[in-house]
Structure formats: structure tokens, C-alpha cells
Phi, psi and omega in degrees: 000117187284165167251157149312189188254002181266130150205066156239191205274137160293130188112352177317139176227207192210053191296149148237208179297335199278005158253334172287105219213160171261134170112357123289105183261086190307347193244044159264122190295009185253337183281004179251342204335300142320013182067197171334101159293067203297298205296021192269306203283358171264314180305334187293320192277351162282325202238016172159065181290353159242105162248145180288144170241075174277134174230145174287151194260160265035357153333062208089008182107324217252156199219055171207177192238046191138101165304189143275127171254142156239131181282336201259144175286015172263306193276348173277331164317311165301338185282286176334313210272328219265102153245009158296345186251336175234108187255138203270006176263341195304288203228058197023187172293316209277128208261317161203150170267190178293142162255163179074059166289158168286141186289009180275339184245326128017297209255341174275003164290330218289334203286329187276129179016289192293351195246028162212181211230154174321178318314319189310333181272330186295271180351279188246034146294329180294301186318283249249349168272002177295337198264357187231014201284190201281331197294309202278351182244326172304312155343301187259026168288359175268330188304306195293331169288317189301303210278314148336279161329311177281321196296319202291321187290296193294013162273295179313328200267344147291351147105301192228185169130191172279106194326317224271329188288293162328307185242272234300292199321324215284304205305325193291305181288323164330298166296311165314342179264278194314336170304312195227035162104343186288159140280077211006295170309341165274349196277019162308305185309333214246348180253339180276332168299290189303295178350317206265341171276341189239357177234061168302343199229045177222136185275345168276018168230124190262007182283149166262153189275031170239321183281339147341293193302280198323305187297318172329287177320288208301347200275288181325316166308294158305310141305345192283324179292319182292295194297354183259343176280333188215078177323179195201141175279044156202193191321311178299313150320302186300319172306308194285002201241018178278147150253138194213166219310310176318305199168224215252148141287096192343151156302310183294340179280337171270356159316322206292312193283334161277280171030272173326307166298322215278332204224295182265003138259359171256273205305316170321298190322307178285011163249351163301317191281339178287317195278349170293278216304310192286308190316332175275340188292301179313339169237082221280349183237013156294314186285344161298324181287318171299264163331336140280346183209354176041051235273155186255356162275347199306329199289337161277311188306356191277300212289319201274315176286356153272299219051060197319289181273109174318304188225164148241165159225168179224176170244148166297149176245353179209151137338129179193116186292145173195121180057037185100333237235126171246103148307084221265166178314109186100003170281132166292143182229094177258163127315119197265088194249022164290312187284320200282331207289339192236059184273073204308342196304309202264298199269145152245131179075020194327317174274002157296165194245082200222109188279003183252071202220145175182143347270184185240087170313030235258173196237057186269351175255027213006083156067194164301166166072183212300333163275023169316165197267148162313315208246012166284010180266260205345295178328299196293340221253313154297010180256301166327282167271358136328284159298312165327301176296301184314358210242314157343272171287339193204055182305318189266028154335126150215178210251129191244336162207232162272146179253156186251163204242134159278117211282135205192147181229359143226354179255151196243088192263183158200168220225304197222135154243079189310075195230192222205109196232118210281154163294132158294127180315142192261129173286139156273000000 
């Protein structure tokens, strides 16, 4: 794998205190262009690891005049673990919206998982991990392994294109399709959906993200019902047909839950797998290291140096001191976890790329408590294998031109990964 000329973290900049400021705005899709700002996000967390973040209201949806960022990973942990003081229904996870959105398409987020809080989220989160636990996901790793393999040979048998089209995107859709019923050939549908759901603040996607969530239902609806009629040997069928003290799981609640899926397993995942693959170029002998010994720590250092979700946020439910910081009731709080995954504090050397590095507080499955993500044993397991094929087939994967960035001011996408993937030399 040839290298760039960089192997420090992408995005360095060359921000100083005199921006942390009114007129920086961490959930602005323009502080990323350039990907992560470590050196904005390092000053905040030496010089204000709870900072107001003001925006005029209507702004991002919200009609107050600002949030709290917190930077550090011992506190975005604490935000994480406490969800009685912080809550993901007030004003949903999603740190912004279109602005001066109506607040009714707000508050209809309140229906998914990530936007709700005990007891209802303790309920049915107990259901729908039944269908994720390591035994249920472990099932399908031979399928998955195979699909794996097959995705990397036809990107090789094609010489070149795009990583992010080709690879990152495929195995995430794939799996997701075999989870919840598409049919491989339909799984075009679970990427035109999600695109369309996480991509408001990109002008090439032209879709609306409400008439998505809605096709999402209706899709969703339907299966739920062909599976309680003609059950199925897999995840989908275990979810709708679990039961708990209420009953059966609602169709909308398992709408709700595709949604969910439909977005944090395909688009994280396939920007874990975008943002691996530059991390190995920029560093050829973390992947020399990788290709000879397959260290079982990799898949976080993957994870922690993408970083898929930047940020979430959650509102105080009560007054409440934080890092020193007095924080009142109905205040917004994002989590920066852009900021925390790179915490010299948390971390030695956070910028570096050390695929043996333990331990990894890193907070890429967001932190601790009760929304820790459902799908991070699939998520690792496809990060995994992936590279694994890539180190198989294609040790000499290169990276050939500039990437294009998805413009976001919480998600750390990538759009196009240019690469090249050469036949491995046969020995003689």
C-alpha cells in the first residue's frame, strides 16, 4: 500500500482560542470541510470543555439560543451514562436540523429508539437487542464472511473505482438486507433511504427525508406482517414476534427500528470502512502490521479514528453542575465525540493511528449508558471482515486521488474514495 505523505489524524487545522467564539458553530457543515477540526476541538477541551455554542433561534430547528458542547471524554461519558439528567426525548439526539424547521418534524423523531428515554426506551430496547446479541450476530458470519470476499474480488476484477461505492457501502447493505427481509437485489432501496434520511445538508441528494421515514413504515409494515404469518429463521421474525409485558412488538415500533438500522448500519459503518482504508494508506506499516498479525484491537482504532458520528446531543431534565459548568433545565448539551475519540487526556498520542493501541476508551459507539449502539458486535464484525479480505486480495490497495467529503455537520462521511486495487503478484 503506497503512502500519502501524512500520518498524523485528517483535518488538522490551524484554528486558534480566538475562534472559539460566537460565530463558530460545531453542527456547521463548514468547520468540516476539511474534515475534523482537532486543533478548534483541542482548545475547547483545554480552555472550555463545557462551552455555549450560541446560534439565533430558529437555527438548526431549535428556538432557543444555543447549547453546551462538552469535548472531553471523561464528560461526554458522563452526559452518556446519566440518562435520567439527560434526555434524548426533549428535543431528540440530532444536534441539527433544517432551519426554522417545524417543530412537529421534531418531535416525530421522538418515535425512534435513539430519541427516547426510560422506561419506554428500557422496554423496548430489551426486545429488539434480543435480535443483536454476540450468539445472533455470530450466526451470520460465515454468510457474511463469503459476501465479504465476493464484494473484494469484484472490486479487483475491476481494477479501479470508487472504495466508498464498490467496498465500504457494499457488505453494511448487504448484511442489512439479509437482516430485515430485502432482497439482495432490492438492497439499492435501504441505501437510497438511509442517503436520503442523513442527507439534508448535501445538495446532491435531492430527496425528502420525511417522505423516506414514511416509505421506511410502509416497507416495514408489511414485513412485519408477512413474518408474524410465515415466521422466518432469522433476526427479523425474532424481533417482531418478541414479546414483552405489553405484548407483541408494534409494527410501528419495529418501523421506528428500521429507520434506525437503516442509518446507523449502513452509513456508519460504510464511513468506518472509508475512513479505515485512508488511515491504512497514511500509515503503511500499521497495515504491514495488520496483514501479518490481524491484532483484535483493530476494529476500534478503526472506529475511533472515523469516528462515523460526530456528535449527538441530549437537554438537561433538571439544574444540574457539569465540568464546573451550571447547566439549567431544557438546556441543550451535544456531545462532541469527534472531540473526546481524540483526548490526550483519554488517549496517548490520540493522533496517531495504532492499531495495537488498548486500551481505547474511544466513545465511536457512543460512550456508555443507556444508548450505547445495539449493533456494534455486527458493525465490529463487518470492519473486520472486510479488511481481512482486503489484506487477502488486494494487499496493495491504493489510494489514488483526492476524496470527496459528505457535507455534515454531524456525520464524518465520505462520498468518493478513489482507488486502485492491483492483482496480488502469484509466487513462484
Amino acid at each position: 500500500m503506497e503512502p500519502p505523505n501524512s500520518t498524523r489524524a485528517a483535518g488538522t487545522d490551524e484554528h486558534t482560542v480566538a475562534d472559539i467564539r460566537p460565530g463558530i458553530d460545531i453542527t456547521d457543515t463548514s468547520l468540516y470541510v476539511d474534515g475534523i477540526p482537532h486543533a478548534l476541538f483541542a482548545r475547547l477541551r483545554a480552555e472550555s470543555p463545557v462551552w455555549w455554542n450560541p446560534q439565533a433561534p430558529g437555527v438548526g430547528g431549535f428556538d432557543d439560543s444555543g447549547f453546551w458542547v462538552v469535548s472531553t471524554n471523561e464528560l461526554v461519558r458522563q452526559v452518556s451514562r446519566d440518562g435520567a439528567t439527560f434526555s434524548s426525548w426533549e428535543n431528540t439526539a440530532t444536534t441539527r436540523y433544517a432551519d426554522h424547521c417545524p417543530r412537529e418534524h421534531i418531535d416525530a423523531g421522538r418515535a425512534i429508539l435513539l430519541n427516547m428515554d426510560a422506561p419506554e426506551h428500557t422496554a423496548l430496547r430489551a426486545i429488539v437487542s434480543r435480535g443483536f446479541t454476540p450468539r445472533a450476530i455470530a450466526t451470520l458470519r460465515a454468510v457474511l464472511a463469503a459476501r465479504a470476499r465476493g464484494i473484494v474480488e469484484r472490486a479487483l476484477a475491476s481494477g479501479a473505482g470508487n472504495f466508498v461505492e464498490q467496498v465500504a457501502t457494499e457488505l453494511p447493505l448487504q448484511a442489512i438486507a439479509d437482516i430485515i427481509g430485502v432482497p439482495q437485489a432490492e438492497r439499492r432501496r435501504i441505501f437510497d433511504w438511509s442517503t436520503t434520511m442523513t442527507g439534508r445538508d448535501d445538495p446532491e441528494v435531492t430527496g425528502d427525508p420525511l417522505e423516506a421515514i414514511g416509505q421506511v413504515f410502509a416497507y416495514a409494515m408489511g414485513l412485519a406482517a408477512e413474518r408474524r404469518d410465515h415466521p422466518a429463521d432469522d433476526i427479523v421474525t425474532t424481533l417482531v414476534r418478541a414479546q414483552d409485558d405489553s405484548g407483541a412488538l408494534t409494527d410501528a415500533e419495529f418501523g421506528s427500528f428500521l429507520v434506525l438500522l437503516m442509518v446507523a448500519g449502513s452509513e456508519t459503518t460504510r464511513d468506518a470502512l472509508a475512513h479505515g482504508l485512508l488511515a491504512f494508506q497514511d500509515n503503511p506499516a500499521q497495515w504491514e502490521l495488520y496483514r501479518r498479525e490481524r491484532p483484535t484491537t483493530t476494529v476500534d482504532e478503526i472506529v475511533r479514528w472515523a469516528t462515523p458520528v460526530m456528535s449527538f446531543q441530549r437537554t438537561a431534565t433538571r439544574d444540574v453542575e457539569l465540568g464546573g459548568q451550571a447547566v439549567r433545565r431544557g438546556d441543550r448539551v451535544v456531545m462532541l465525540y469527534a472531540s473526546a475519540n481524540f483526548d490526550a487526556a483519554a488517549f496517548t498520542d490520540p493522533q496517531t493511528f495504532d492499531i495495537a493501541r488498548s486500551p481505547n476508551p474511544h466513545v465511536g459507539f457512543g460512550g456508555t449508558g443507556p444508548h450505547f449502539c445495539l449493533g456494534h458486535n455486527l458493525a465490529r464484525m463487518e470492519v473486520e471482515l472486510i479488511f481481512d479480505a482486503l489484506a487477502d486480495l488486494v494487499p496493495d490497495i491504493t489510494v489514488t486521488g483526492p476524496v470527496v467529503r459528505a457535507p455534515s455537520g454531524w456525520l464524518h462521511g465520505l462520498k468518493s474514495v478513489p482507488a486502485e486495487y492491483p492483482a496480488c503478484p502469484v509466487a513462484h
